[in-house]
C-alpha positions as CSV (number, residue, x, y, z in Angstrom):
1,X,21.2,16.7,-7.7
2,X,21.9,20.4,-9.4
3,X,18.6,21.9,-10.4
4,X,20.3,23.3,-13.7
5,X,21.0,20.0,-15.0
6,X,17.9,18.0,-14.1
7,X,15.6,21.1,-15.6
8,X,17.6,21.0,-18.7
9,X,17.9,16.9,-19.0
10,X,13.7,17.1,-18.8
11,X,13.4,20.2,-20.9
12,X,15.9,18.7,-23.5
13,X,14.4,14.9,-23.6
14,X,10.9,15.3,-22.9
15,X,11.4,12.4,-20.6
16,X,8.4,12.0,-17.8
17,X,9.3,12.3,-14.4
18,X,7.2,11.3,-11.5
19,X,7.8,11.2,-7.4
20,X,6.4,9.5,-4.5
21,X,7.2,11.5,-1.6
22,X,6.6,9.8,2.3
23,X,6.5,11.4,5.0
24,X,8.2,8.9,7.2
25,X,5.9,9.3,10.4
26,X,4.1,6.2,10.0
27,X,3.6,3.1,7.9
28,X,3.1,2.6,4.4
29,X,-0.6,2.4,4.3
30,X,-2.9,1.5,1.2
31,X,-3.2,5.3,0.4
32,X,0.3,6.0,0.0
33,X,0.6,2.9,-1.3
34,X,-1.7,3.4,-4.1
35,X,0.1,6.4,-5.0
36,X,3.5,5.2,-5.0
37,X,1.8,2.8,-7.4
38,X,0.3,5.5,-9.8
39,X,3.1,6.7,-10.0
40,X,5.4,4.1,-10.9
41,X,3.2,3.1,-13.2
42,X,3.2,6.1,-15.1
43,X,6.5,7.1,-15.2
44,X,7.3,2.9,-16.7
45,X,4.3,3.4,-19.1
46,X,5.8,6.2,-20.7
47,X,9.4,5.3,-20.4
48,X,10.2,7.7,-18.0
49,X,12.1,8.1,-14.2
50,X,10.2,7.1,-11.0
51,X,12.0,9.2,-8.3
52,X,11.3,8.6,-4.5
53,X,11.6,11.2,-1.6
54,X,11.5,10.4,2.1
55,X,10.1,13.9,3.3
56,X,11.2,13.6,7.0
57,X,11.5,17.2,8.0
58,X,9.5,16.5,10.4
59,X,12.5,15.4,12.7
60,X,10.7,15.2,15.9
61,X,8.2,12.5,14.1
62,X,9.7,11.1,11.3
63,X,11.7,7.6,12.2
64,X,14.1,4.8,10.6
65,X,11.7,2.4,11.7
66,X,8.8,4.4,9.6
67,X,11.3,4.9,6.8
68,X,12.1,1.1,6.7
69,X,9.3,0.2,6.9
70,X,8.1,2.3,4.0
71,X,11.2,1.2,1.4
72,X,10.4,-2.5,2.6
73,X,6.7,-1.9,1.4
74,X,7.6,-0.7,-1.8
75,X,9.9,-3.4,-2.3
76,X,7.4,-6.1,-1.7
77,X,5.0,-4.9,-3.8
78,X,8.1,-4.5,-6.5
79,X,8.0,-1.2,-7.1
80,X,11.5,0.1,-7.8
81,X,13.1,3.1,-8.4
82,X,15.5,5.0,-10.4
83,X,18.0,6.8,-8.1
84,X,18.8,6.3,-4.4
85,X,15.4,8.1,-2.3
86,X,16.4,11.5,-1.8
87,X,15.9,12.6,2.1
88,X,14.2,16.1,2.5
89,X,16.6,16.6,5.6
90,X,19.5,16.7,3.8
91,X,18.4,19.4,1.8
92,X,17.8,22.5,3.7
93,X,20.5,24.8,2.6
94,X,19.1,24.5,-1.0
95,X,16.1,25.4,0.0
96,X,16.9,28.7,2.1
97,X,19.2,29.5,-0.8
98,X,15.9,29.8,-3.1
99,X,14.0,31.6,-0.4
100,X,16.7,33.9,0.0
101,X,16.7,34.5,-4.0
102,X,12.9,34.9,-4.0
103,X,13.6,37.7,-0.9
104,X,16.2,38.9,-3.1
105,X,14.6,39.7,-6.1
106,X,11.2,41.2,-4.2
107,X,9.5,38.1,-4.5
108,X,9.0,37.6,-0.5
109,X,10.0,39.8,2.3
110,X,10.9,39.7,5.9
111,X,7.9,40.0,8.5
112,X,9.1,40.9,12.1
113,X,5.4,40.1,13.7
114,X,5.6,38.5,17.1
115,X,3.7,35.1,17.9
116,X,1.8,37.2,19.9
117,X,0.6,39.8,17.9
118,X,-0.1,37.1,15.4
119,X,-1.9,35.5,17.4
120,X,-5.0,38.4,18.4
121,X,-4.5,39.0,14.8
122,X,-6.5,35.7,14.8
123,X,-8.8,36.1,17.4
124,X,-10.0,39.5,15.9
125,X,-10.5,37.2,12.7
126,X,-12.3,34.5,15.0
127,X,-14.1,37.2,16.8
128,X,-15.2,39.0,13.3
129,X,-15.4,35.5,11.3
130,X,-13.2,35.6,8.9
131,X,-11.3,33.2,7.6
132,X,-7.8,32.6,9.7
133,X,-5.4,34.3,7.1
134,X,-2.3,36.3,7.7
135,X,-3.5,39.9,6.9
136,X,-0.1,41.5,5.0
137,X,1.0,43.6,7.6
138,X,4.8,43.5,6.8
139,X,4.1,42.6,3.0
140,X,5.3,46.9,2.1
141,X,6.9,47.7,5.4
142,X,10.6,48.6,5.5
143,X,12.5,45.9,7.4
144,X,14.2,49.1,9.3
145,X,10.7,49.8,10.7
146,X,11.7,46.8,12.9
147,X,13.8,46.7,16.3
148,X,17.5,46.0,15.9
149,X,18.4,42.6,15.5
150,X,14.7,41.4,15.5
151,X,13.4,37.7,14.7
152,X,11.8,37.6,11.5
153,X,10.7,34.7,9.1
154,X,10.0,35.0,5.3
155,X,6.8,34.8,3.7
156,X,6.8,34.5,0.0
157,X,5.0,37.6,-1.9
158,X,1.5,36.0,-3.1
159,X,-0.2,37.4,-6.1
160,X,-3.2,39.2,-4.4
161,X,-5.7,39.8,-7.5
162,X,-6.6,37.9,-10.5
163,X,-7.2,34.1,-10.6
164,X,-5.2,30.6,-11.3
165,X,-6.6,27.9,-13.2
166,X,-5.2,24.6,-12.6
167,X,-5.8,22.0,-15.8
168,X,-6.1,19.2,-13.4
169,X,-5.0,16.0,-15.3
170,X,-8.1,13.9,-12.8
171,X,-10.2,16.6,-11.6
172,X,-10.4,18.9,-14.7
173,X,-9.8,22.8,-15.0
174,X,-10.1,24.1,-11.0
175,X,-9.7,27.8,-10.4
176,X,-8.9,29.6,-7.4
177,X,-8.9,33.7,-6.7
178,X,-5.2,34.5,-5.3
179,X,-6.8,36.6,-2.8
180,X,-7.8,33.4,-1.3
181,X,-3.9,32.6,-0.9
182,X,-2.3,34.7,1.9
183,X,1.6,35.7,2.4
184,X,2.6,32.3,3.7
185,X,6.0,31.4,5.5
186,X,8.7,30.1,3.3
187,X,11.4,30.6,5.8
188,X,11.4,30.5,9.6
189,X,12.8,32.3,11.8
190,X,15.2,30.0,12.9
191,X,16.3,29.3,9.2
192,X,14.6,26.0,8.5
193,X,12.6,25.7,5.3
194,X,8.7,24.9,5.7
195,X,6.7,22.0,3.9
196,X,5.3,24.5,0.8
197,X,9.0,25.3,-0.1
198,X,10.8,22.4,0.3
199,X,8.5,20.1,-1.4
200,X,8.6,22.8,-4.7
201,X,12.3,23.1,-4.4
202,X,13.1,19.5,-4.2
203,X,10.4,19.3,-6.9
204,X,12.4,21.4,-9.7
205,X,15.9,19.5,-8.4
206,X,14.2,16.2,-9.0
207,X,13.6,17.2,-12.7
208,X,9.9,15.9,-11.6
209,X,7.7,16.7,-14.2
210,X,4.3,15.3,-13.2
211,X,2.7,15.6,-9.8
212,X,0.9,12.7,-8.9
213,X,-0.9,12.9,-5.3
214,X,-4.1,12.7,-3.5
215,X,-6.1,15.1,-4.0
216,X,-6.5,16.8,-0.3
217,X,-2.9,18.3,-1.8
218,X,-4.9,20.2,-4.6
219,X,-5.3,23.4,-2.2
220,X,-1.3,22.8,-1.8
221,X,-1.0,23.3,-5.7
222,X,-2.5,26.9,-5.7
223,X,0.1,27.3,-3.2
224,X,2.9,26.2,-4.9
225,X,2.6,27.4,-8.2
226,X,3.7,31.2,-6.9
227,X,7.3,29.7,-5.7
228,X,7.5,28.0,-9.2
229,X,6.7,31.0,-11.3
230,X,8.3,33.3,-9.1
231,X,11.5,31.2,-10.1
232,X,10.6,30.8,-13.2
233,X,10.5,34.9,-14.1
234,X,14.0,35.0,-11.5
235,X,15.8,32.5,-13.6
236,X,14.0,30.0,-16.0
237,X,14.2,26.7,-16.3
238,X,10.9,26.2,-13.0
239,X,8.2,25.1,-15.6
240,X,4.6,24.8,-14.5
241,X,4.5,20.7,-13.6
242,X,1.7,18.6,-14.8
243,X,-0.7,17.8,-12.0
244,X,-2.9,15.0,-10.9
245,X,-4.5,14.8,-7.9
246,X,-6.4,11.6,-7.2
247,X,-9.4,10.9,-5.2
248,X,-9.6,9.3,-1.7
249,X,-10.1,6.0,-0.7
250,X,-12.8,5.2,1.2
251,X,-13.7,2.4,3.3
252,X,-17.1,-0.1,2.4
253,X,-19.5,2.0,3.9
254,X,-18.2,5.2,2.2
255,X,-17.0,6.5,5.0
256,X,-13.3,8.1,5.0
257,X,-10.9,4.9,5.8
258,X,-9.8,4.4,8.7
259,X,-8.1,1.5,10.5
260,X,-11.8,-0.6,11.0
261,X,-12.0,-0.4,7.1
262,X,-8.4,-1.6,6.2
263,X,-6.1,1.6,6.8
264,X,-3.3,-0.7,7.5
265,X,0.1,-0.8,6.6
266,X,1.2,-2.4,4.0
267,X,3.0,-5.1,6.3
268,X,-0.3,-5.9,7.5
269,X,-1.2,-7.4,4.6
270,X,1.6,-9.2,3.7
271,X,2.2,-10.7,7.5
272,X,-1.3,-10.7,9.0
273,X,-3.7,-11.0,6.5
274,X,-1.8,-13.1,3.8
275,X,-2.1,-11.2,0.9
276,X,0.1,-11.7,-2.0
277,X,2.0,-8.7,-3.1
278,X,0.6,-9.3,-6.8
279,X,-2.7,-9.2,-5.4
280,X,-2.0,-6.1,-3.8
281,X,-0.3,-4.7,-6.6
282,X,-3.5,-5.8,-8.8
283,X,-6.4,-4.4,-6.3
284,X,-4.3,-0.8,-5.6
285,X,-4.5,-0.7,-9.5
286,X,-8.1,-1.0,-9.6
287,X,-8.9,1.5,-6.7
288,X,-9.5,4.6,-8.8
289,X,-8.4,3.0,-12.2
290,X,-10.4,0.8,-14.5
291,X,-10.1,-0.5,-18.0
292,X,-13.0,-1.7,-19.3
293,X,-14.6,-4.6,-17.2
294,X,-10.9,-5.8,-16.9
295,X,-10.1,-7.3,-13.0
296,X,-7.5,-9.6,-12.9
297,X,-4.2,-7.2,-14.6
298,X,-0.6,-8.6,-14.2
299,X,2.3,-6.3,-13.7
300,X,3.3,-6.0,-17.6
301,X,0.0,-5.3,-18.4
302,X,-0.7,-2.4,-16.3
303,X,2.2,-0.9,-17.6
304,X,1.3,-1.2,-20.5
305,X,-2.6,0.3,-20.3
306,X,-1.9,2.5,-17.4
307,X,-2.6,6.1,-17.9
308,X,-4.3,9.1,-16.0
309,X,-7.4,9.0,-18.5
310,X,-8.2,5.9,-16.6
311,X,-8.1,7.5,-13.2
312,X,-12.0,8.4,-11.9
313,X,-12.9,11.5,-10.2
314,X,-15.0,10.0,-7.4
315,X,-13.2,8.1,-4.2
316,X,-12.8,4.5,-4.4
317,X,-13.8,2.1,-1.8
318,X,-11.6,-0.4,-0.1
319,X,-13.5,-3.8,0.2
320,X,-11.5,-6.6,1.7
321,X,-13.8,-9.2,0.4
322,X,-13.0,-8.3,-3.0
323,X,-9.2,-8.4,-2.1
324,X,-8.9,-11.7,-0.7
325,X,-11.4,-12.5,-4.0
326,X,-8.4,-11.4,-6.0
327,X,-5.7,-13.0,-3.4
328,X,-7.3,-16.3,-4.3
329,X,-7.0,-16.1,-8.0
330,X,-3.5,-15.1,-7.2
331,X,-2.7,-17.8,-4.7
332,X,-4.0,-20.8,-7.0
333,X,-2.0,-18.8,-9.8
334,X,1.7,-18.7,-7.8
335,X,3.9,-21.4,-7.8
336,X,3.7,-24.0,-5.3
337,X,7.7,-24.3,-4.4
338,X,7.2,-20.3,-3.8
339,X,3.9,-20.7,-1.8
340,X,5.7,-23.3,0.5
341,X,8.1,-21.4,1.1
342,X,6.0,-18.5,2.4
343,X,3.5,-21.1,4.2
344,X,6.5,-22.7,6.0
345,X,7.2,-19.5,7.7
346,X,3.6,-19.5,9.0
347,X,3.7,-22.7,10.7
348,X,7.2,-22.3,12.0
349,X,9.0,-25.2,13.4
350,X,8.7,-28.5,11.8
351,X,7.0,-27.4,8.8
352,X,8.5,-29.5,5.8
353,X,9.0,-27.3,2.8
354,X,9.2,-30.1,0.1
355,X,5.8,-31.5,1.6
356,X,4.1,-28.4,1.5
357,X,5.2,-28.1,-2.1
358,X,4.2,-31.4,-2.9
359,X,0.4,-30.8,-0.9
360,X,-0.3,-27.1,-2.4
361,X,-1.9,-27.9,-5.7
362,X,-4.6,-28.9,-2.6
363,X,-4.3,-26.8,-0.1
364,X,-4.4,-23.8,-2.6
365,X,-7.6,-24.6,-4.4
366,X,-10.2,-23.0,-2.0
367,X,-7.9,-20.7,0.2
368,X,-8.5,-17.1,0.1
369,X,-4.9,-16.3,2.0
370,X,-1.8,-17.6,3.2
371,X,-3.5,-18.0,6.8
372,X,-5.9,-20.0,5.3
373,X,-3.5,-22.3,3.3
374,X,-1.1,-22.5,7.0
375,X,-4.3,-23.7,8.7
376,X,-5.0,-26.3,6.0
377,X,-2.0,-27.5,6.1
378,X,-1.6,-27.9,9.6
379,X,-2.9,-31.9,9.3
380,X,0.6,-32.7,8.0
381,X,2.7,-31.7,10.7
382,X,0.2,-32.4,13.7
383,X,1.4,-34.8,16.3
384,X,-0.3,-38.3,17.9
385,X,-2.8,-37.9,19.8
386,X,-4.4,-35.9,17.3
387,X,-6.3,-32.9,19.0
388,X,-9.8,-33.2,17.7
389,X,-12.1,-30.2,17.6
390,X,-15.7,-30.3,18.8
391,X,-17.3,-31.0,15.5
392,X,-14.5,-33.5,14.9
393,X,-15.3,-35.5,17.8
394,X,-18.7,-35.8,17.4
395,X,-18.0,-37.2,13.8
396,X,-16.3,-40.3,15.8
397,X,-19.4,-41.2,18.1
398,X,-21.8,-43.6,18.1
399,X,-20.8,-46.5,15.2
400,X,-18.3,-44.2,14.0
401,X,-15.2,-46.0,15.4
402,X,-16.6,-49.5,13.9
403,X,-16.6,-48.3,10.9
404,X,-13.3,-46.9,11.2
405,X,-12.1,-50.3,12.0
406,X,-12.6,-51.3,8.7
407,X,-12.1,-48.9,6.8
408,X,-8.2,-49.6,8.9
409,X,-8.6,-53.1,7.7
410,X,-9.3,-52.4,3.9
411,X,-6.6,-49.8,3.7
412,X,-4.3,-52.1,5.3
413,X,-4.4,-54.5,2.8
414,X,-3.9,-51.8,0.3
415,X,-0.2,-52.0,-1.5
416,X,-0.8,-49.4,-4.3
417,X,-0.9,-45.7,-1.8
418,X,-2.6,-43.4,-4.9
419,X,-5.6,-41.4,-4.5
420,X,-7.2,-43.5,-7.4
421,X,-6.3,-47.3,-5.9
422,X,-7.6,-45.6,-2.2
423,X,-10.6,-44.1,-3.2
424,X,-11.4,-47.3,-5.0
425,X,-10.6,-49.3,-2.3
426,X,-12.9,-46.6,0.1
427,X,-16.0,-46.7,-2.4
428,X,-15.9,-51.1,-2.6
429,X,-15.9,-50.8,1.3
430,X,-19.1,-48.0,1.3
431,X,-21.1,-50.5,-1.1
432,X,-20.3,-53.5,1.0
433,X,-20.9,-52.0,4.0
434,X,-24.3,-50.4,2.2
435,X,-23.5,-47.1,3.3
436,X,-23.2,-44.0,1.0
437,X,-19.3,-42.7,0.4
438,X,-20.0,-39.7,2.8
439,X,-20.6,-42.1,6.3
440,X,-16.8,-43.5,5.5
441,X,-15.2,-40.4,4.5
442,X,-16.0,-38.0,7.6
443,X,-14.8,-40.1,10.3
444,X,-11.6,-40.8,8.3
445,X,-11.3,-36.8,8.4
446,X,-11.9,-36.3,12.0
447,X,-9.2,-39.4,12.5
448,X,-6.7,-38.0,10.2
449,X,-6.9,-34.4,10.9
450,X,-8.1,-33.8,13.9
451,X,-10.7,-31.3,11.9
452,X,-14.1,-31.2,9.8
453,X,-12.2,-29.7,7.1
454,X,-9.3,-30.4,4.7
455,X,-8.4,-31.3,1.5
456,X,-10.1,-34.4,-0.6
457,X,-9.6,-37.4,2.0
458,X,-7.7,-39.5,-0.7
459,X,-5.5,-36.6,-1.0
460,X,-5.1,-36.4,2.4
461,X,-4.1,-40.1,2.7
462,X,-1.2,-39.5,0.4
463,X,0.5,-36.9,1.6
464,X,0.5,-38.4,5.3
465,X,1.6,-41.1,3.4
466,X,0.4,-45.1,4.3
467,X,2.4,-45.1,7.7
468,X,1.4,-41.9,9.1
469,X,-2.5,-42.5,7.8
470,X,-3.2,-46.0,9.0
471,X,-1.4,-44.7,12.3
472,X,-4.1,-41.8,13.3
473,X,-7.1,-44.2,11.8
474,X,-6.0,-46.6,14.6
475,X,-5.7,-44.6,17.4
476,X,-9.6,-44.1,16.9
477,X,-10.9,-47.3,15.5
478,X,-13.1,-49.4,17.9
């Protein structure tokens, strides 16, 4: 993408720009994840671009697997984007092009100190305790000071009085003294551009005009802002972008997150735990973001409310109670074809998708996830001999399997097979047998599904159907 004519597209429209910006070393976890969404969101709220760059210069850690897993995780949770991602690798000539220019116009310069020498420069620091900062030694030396055909990298020229205020669109005005900001490399010495300058670079080529990110990048943002106005005063067109650097996530205990709490992958969520991607969509929202005493938000209407007034300047903590709260609103919301479909995978062979379709308004009502839904289901597609668990059994001792007997009897007789005409048929039984609804119903559980819990038991004799049902109640009536 030419810088001139994405600088000039934003300058001349106004349009909003945003970015999310992987590093594919890893999964997608819920922090990236929360700021890809941020993003999105803003850039759709305001009718703008949402741009996404896969930064794997890294080369050594960065993977396909890690980036497809990433795009995959975006795509689930339906957040899509207006261009092909852009890969940092592909982009390194452009970005010693602009270091060269900054070198060029006296902006940065060459520095010819050895690894060695840099490093007693800081053990003297260490040994003196001062902070670990490159100390300017080449920042006014003549590059012919150097041996003949020396190594050298490129640090970029960093203001070294005065101050920088940030107008932080989250945290507020934060200032920083440029003395705090030493000569940092832009270039190495084997010509490969580092992080500071290829994230800026690609930055300005993107046309990105707001800079959405957590906020452990806010120190980045002081270090940045040289490269862009050093650009800016070399050629125009490198306005200051609008930052917003969001707080952490935390975990319950408000402890930084970490894999115990939920720092997961995305995929996690969707294949281990269960989760909905709208419910993930709709908790991610509401880390860090509120409106009013709102919870449950679709898609449309975040877009619609969703700005960075809304974003809070402390952390946010991950509870996965609270997200399996909001998966079950979302679960008994979904459609039931849809939630078949997904449940189906879960059981694997011989699940019956146009059963499970026809059983969800049931199996749905309580379940917090799709695991949960799977496991209630299971009754449908279990095999004779039932395999009973320990409570189960006990439910069939003692008179248990008389009663059973009839119950077999009553049902037997029974032509009409609806919940109503069975649980009729169940309650006239419970009265002449003078025993309350509850001594019927529990052994017909453990009989039909092999478990203490399931659906309503009329339900459950349904969608066996009467075949299947009267079946499993005779293979444990007396």
């Amino acid at each position: 993408m030419a810088s001139e004519s994405s600088s000039a597209h934003t300058a001349r429209t106004g349009e909003v720009v945003t970015r999310f910006a992987p590093s594919p070393t890893g999964f997608l976890h819920i922090g990236g994840a929360r700021t890809a969404l941020f993003n999105w969101l803003y850039a759709r709220h305001h009718g703008g671009r949402a741009l996404l760059r896969i930064e794997d210069t890294d080369r050594k850690r960065s993977t396909q697997e890690a980036i497809d897993a990433i795009i995959e995780g975006l795509d689930w949770l339906g957040l899509d984007y207006d261009a092909p991602p852009i890969f940092q690798s592909d982009r390194a000539e452009r970005h010693a092009e602009v270091a060269w220019t900054l070198l060029k116009a006296g902006y940065a310069y060459k520095c010819f100190a050895t690894p060695e020498e840099l490093e007693r420069m800081r053990e003297e620091q260490r040994a003196q305790k001062k902070p670990l900062r490159y100390d300017g030694r080449w920042r006014d030396r003549d590059p012919s000071e150097a041996p003949e055909g020396a190594p050298f990298t490129i640090r970029l020229k960093t203001p070294d009085t005065g101050e920088v205020t940030i107008h932080d669109r989250v945290q507020g005005p934060v200032t920083v003294k440029n003395e705090e900001i030493d000569d940092y490399i832009i270039l190495r010495a084997d010509g490969t551009p580092t992080y500071m300058l290829a994230v800026v670079v690609d930055d300005h080529d993107m046309g990105v005009t707001h800079i959405i990110r957590g906020d452990d990048h806010l120190n980045n943002a002081f270090r940045q802002l040289p490269i862009i106005r050093a650009m800016n005063a070399i050629e125009g067109g490198w306005p200051d972008p609008v930052y917003a650097h969001i707080p952490l996530i935390h975990g319950s205990d408000g402890a930084k997150l970490s894999k115990r709490h939920g720092a997961l992958g995305v995929e996690a969520y969707r294949d281990e735990f269960g989760i909905l991607p709208e419910a993930l969509f709709n908790y991610l929202l509401r880390l860090g973001w509120g409106h009013g005493d709102r919870e449950e938000i679709t898609r449309e209407e975040a877009i619609t409310l969703f700005d960075l007034n809304g974003v809070g300047k402390s952390p946010s903590r991950f509870d996965m109670k609270k997200l399996e709260n909001l998966n079950g609103h979302y679960l008994r919301e979904a459609d039931d074809a849809r939630l078949a479909a997904l449940v189906a995978a879960r059981i694997g062979e011989g699940a019956d998708e146009a059963l499970l379709t026809r059983a969800m308004p049931v199996l749905k009502v309580r379940a917090k996830n799709l695991n949960e839904v799977a496991d209630g289901a299971a009754f449908l597609f279990a095999k004779r001999p039932l395999a009973m668990t320990e409570k189960a059994a006990q439910l069939l001792e003692g008179d248990a399997r008389t009663i059973l007997r009839s119950i077999c009897n009553a049902l037997a007789a029974q032509n009409d097979w609806t919940s109503d005409a069975l649980e009729a048929t169940t309650k006239a039984l419970a009265e002449e047998l003078g025993l309350g609804l509850g001594k019927l119903a529990q052994p017909m559980r453990a009989a039909l599904t092999g478990t203490t819990t399931s659906p309503g038991i009329f339900d459950v004799l349904v969608l066996l159907g009467r075949d299947e049902a009267l079946a499993r109640l005779e293979a444990q009536a007396a």
